[in-house]
C-alpha positions as CSV (number, residue, x, y, z in Angstrom):
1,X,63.3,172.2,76.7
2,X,65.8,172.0,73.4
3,X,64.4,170.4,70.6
4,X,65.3,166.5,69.8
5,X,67.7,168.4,66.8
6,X,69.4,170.5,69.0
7,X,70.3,167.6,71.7
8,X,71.3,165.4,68.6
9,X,73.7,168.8,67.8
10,X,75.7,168.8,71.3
11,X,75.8,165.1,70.8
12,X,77.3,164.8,67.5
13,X,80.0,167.9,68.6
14,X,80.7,166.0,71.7
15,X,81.2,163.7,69.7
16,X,83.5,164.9,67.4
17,X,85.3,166.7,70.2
18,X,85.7,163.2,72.1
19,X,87.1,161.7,68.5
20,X,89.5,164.8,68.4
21,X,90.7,163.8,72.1
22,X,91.5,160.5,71.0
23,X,93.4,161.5,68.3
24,X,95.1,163.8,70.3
25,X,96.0,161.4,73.0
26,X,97.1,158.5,70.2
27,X,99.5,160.6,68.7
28,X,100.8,161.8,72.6
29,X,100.8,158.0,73.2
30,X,102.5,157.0,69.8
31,X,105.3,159.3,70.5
32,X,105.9,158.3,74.3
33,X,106.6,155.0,72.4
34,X,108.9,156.4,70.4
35,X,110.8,157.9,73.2
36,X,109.9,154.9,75.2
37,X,112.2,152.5,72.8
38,X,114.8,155.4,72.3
39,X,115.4,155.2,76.1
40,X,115.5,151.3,76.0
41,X,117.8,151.3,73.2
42,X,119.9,153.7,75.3
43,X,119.6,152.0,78.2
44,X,120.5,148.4,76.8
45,X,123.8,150.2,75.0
46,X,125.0,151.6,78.1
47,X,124.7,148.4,80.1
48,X,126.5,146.9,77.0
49,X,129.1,149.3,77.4
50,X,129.3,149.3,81.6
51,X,129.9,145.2,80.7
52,X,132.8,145.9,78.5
53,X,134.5,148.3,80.9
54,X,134.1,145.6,83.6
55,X,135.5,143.3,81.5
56,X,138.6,145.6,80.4
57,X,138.7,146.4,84.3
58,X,139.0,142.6,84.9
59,X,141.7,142.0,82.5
60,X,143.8,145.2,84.1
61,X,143.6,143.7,87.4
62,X,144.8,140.6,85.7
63,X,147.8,142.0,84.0
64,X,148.7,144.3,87.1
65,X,148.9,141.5,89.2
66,X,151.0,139.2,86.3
67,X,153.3,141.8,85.7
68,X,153.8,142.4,89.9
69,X,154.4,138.5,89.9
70,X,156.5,138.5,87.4
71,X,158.7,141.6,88.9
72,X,159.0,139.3,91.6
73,X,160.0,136.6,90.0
74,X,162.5,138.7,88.4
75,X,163.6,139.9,91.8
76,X,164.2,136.8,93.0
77,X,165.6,135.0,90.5
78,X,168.4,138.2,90.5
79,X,168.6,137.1,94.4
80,X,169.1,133.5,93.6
81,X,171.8,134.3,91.2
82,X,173.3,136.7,93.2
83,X,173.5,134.2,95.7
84,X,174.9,131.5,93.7
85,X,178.1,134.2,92.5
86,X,178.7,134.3,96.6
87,X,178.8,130.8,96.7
88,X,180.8,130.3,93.9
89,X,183.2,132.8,95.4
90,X,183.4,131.5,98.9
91,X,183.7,127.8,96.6
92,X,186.4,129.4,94.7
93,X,188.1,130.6,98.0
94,X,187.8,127.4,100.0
95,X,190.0,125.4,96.9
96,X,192.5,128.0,97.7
């Protein structure tokens, strides 16, 4: 049977090897924080930047369908006045 000095040995090493395992693990755990707010920080800058590509997809869709309208306003109006020159012409032939 070991002596009362010899249990009070493997308790104090146990010891120390359990204090060494705790350090071990706080630093693991200290730099899994680290890399845990890196990835956040990453994270929260590409949603930032998926936002502002929606937005500047949202305003493309805008303009593309203002500058269709106003093509088509365009083309119409060049209608219209087309129109109104034949009128004018068959006006024009009618006084005759």
């Amino acid at each position: 049977m070991p002596s009362v000095a010899e249990q009070l040995d493997k308790v104090v090493e146990k010891t120390e090897r359990l204090i060494e395992l705790c350090s071990a693990l706080q630093e693991e755990n200290d730099l899994l924080k680290l890399e845990n707010q890196a990835l956040t920080t990453a994270l929260n800058a590409s949603k930032d930047k998926g936002k502002d590509l929606e937005d500047k997809l949202r305003v493309l869709k805008v303009a593309k369908s203002f500058s269709e309208t106003s093509e088509k306003t365009l083309d119409i109006k060049q209608k219209i006045n087309e129109f109104v020159q034949e009128i004018d012409k068959c006006i024009v032939l009618l006084k005759k």
